[in-house]
C-alpha positions in Angstrom: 44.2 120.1 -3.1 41.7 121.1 -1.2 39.7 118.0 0.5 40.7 119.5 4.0 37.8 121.7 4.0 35.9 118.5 5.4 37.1 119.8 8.8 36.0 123.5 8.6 32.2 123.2 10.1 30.9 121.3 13.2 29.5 117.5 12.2 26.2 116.9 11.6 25.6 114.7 15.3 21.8 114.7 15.6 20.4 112.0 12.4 16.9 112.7 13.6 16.6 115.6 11.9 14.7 116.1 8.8 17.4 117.0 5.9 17.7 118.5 2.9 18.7 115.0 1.1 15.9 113.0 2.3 14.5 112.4 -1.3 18.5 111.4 -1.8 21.1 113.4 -4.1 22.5 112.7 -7.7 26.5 112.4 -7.7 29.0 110.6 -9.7 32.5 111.4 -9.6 33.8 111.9 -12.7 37.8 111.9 -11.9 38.1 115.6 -13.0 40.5 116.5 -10.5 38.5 119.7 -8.7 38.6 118.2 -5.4 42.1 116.9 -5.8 43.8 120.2 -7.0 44.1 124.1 -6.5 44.0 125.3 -2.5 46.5 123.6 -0.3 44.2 121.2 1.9 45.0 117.7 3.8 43.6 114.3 3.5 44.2 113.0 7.0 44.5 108.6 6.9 42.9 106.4 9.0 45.4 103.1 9.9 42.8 101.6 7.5 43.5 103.6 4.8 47.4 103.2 5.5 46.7 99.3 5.1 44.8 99.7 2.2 47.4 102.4 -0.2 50.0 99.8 0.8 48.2 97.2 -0.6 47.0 98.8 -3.6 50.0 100.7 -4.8 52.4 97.7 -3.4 54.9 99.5 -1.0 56.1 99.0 2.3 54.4 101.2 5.1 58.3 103.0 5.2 57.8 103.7 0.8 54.6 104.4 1.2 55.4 107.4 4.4 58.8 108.4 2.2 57.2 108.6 -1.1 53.5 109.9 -0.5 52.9 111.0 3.5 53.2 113.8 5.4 53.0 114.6 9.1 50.4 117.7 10.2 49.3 118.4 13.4 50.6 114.9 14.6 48.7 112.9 11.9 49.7 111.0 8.6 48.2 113.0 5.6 48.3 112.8 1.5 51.9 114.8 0.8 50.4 117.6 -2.5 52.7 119.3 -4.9 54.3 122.6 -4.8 51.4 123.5 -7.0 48.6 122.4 -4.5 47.9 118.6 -6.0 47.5 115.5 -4.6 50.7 113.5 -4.9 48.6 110.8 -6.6 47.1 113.3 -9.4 48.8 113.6 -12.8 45.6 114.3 -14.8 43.7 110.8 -13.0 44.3 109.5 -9.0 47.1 107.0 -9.2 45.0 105.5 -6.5 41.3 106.0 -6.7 40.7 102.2 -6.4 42.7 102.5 -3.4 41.7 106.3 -2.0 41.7 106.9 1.5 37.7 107.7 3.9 38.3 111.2 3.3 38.5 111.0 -0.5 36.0 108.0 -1.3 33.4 109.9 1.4 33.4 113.3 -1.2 31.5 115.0 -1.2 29.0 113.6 1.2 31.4 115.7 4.0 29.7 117.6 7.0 30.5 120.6 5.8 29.2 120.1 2.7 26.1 118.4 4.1 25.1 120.7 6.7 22.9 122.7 4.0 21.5 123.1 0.7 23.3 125.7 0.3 26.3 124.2 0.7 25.6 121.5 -1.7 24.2 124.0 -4.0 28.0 126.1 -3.6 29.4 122.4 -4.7 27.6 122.3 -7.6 29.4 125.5 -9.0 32.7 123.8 -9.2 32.4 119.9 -8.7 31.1 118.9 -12.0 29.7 115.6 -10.9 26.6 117.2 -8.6 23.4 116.3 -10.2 24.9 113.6 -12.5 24.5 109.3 -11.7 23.0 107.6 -9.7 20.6 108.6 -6.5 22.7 108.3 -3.3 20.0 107.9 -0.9 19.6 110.0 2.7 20.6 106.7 4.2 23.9 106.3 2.5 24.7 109.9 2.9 23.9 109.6 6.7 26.8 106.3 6.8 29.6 108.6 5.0 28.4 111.1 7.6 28.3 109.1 10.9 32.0 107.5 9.5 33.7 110.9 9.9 34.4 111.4 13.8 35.6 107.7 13.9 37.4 107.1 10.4 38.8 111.0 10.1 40.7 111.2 14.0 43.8 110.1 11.7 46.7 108.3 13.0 49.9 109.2 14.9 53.1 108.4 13.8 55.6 106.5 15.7 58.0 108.6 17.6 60.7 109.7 15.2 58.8 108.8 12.1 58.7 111.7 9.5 
């Protein structure tokens, strides 16, 4: 999978500036899979998002670590398959009702929304660009200003997996 890409470009800090998504931009996620397949990536949790998977998929924090977490760079993320998948995708996200900041925020990312460009690169592989309804700049900029609070992740316990 390859939603850790979120982290690859500085965030967009100053919402003064004019953007390119002022008029808003079409999107509806279609479940395809793209984002949740193909280059190994990370989708770091938020305590939140802990919470809220244990909940939804009704396990204990310990199943839920065992069966679907791992531990990079200090911080709980989604475990993926050998072949690069989310553990929750087998052809639809066992958890979508349930998906963690990082997953319900795509693709409104900063390093997709630092430029047209970007978006425009999107487009060529996320086949739910240009389709539903208008998210507008103002939505976008909440998804935006949630990533440096909701994406820091958390740290396990000491001698947690």
């Amino acid at each position: 999978m390859h939603l850790g890409r979120v982290f690859d470009c500085q965030l967009i800090t100053d919402m003064s500036e004019p953007t390119f998504f002022a008029d808003g931009l079409r999107f509806d996620c279609l479940r395809c899979g793209a984002c949740c397949t193909g280059e190994e990536g990370y989708v770091f949790l938020t305590e939140e998002d802990v919470e809220r998977l244990m909940k939804g998929l009704g396990l204990t924090r310990d199943e839920l670590i065992e069966r679907h977490l791992r531990i990079v760079d200090g911080k709980y993320s989604l475990q993926e398959t050998e072949d690069g998948r989310c553990v929750f995708w087998a052809g639809d996200c066992k958890a979508y009702e349930h998906r963690p900041y990082q997953c319900m925020s795509y693709p409104f990312w900063p390093s997709i929304m630092r430029s047209k460009e970007s978006w425009n690169q999107l487009a060529t592989t996320c086949v739910g660009v240009g389709r539903g309804r208008v998210h507008t700049e103002e939505e976008i900029r909440g998804w935006l200003r949630g990533f440096p609070r909701k994406l820091i992740g958390i740290t396990p316990l000491s001698g947690e997996k």
